[in-house]
C-alpha positions, 0 to 999 in steps of 0.5 A: 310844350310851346311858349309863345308869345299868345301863350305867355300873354294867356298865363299874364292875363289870367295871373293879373286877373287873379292878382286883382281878384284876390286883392279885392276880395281881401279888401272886402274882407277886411272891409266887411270886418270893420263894418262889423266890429267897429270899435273892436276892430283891429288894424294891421300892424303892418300894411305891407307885411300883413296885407300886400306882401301875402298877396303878392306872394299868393298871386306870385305862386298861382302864376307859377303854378297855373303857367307850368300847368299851362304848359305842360298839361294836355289839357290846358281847361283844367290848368286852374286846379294847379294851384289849389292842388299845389296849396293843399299840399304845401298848407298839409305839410305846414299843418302836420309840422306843428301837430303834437301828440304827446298828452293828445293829438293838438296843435303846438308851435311857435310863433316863428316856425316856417310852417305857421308862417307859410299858414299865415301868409296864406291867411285871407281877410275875406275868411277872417270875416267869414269866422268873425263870429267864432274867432280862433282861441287858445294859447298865444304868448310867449311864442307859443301857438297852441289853439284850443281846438286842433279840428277848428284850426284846421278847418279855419286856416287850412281846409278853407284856405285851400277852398278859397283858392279853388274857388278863387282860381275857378271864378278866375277863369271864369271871369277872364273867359267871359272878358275875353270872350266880349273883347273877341266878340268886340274885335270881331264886330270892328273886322265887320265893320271894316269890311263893309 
C-alpha cells in the first residue's frame, strides 16, 4: 500500500466528482417532481436535514469506501464496486431489522429505529421521481412504519438504492476518466507547444 500524494489527489477527485454527481441528479429528482406534481408536491421540511445532510453523508461513505479500496485492492480499475457492495450490505442488515414474521413475512418498524433511518438517509430524489407513479402506501402514523407490500418496499428503498449507487459510482468513474484524460491531452499539447 502506498499513500501518495498523486494517490490522495486520485481518491479526492474522484469523491468531489461523485459528491457533485449525486447532488445534481437529486436535484434533478426532485426538480423533475415538481414539475410533475405541481400542486401535489411536497417540499422538504427540512432542507438540511432531508437533502444536504443525506448527501453529504452518501458522498462521505463513498470517499471512504472508494480510497480504502483505492489502496488496498490489486487492482485499483474496480475500486468503484466498493461502495456498492459496501451499500448492499449495510441497507440488507437495516431491511432485515425491521422484517417481522408473526402474522406473515412484512415489514414493521418505527419511525426512529436506526435501520429505517440508515434506509432513509440512503433515500434518493431522483428515485422518488422514478416511483412518482406508484408512491409507497401502508401504515405510517403513530411511529409506526409498516408498507403494505414488503416486495415493494424492498425493491424501492433497497434494491434500487444500491442500483442507483452502482450506477452512480460506474458513470463516476466514467466521467472522471474522460475529464482527466482531456486535461492530460491538454497538458500534453502545452509541453508540445513549449518545446517548439
Amino acid at each position: 500500500m502506498q499513500i501518495g500524494k498523486s494517490n490522495i489527489y486520485y481518491i479526492i477527485n474522484r469523491f468531489l466528482f461523485w459528491l457533485m454527481l449525486n447532488f445534481s441528479l437529486n436535484l434533478f429528482g426532485l426538480w423533475f417532481s415538481k414539475l410533475l406534481l405541481k400542486e401535489e408536491f411536497v417540499f422538504p421540511e427540512s432542507i438540511k436535514n432531508e437533502f444536504v445532510l443525506p448527501i453529504l453523508i452518501q458522498s462521505l461513505v463513498f470517499g471512504i469506501c472508494f480510497g480504502i479500496a483505492y489502496l488496498f485492492l490489486k487492482n485499483r480499475k474496480i475500486s468503484w464496486i466498493a461502495f456498492g457492495a459496501f451499500q448492499a450490505v449495510v441497507l440488507h442488515i437495516a431491511f432485515f431489522t425491521g422484517l417481522k414474521f408473526t402474522g406473515g413475512l412484512h415489514f414493521e418498524t418505527t419511525i426512529s429505529q436506526w435501520g429505517l433511518r440508515l434506509l432513509s438517509y440512503n433515500g434518493q430524489y431522483l428515485l422518488d421521481f422514478i416511483f412518482i407513479n406508484k408512491p409507497l402506501t401502508g401504515v405510517f402514523d403513530n411511529g409506526i412504519f409498516k408498507p403494505d407490500s414488503t416486495a415493494f418496499f424492498y425493491l424501492q428503498w433497497v434494491f434500487s438504492v444500491i442500483i442507483y449507487f452502482t450506477g452512480i459510482s460506474w458513470l463516476n468513474e466514467k466521467i472522471a476518466d474522460f475529464f482527466s484524460s482531456i486535461k492530460t491531452q491538454a497538458e500534453n499539447s502545452e509541453v508540445t507547444i513549449n518545446d517548439i
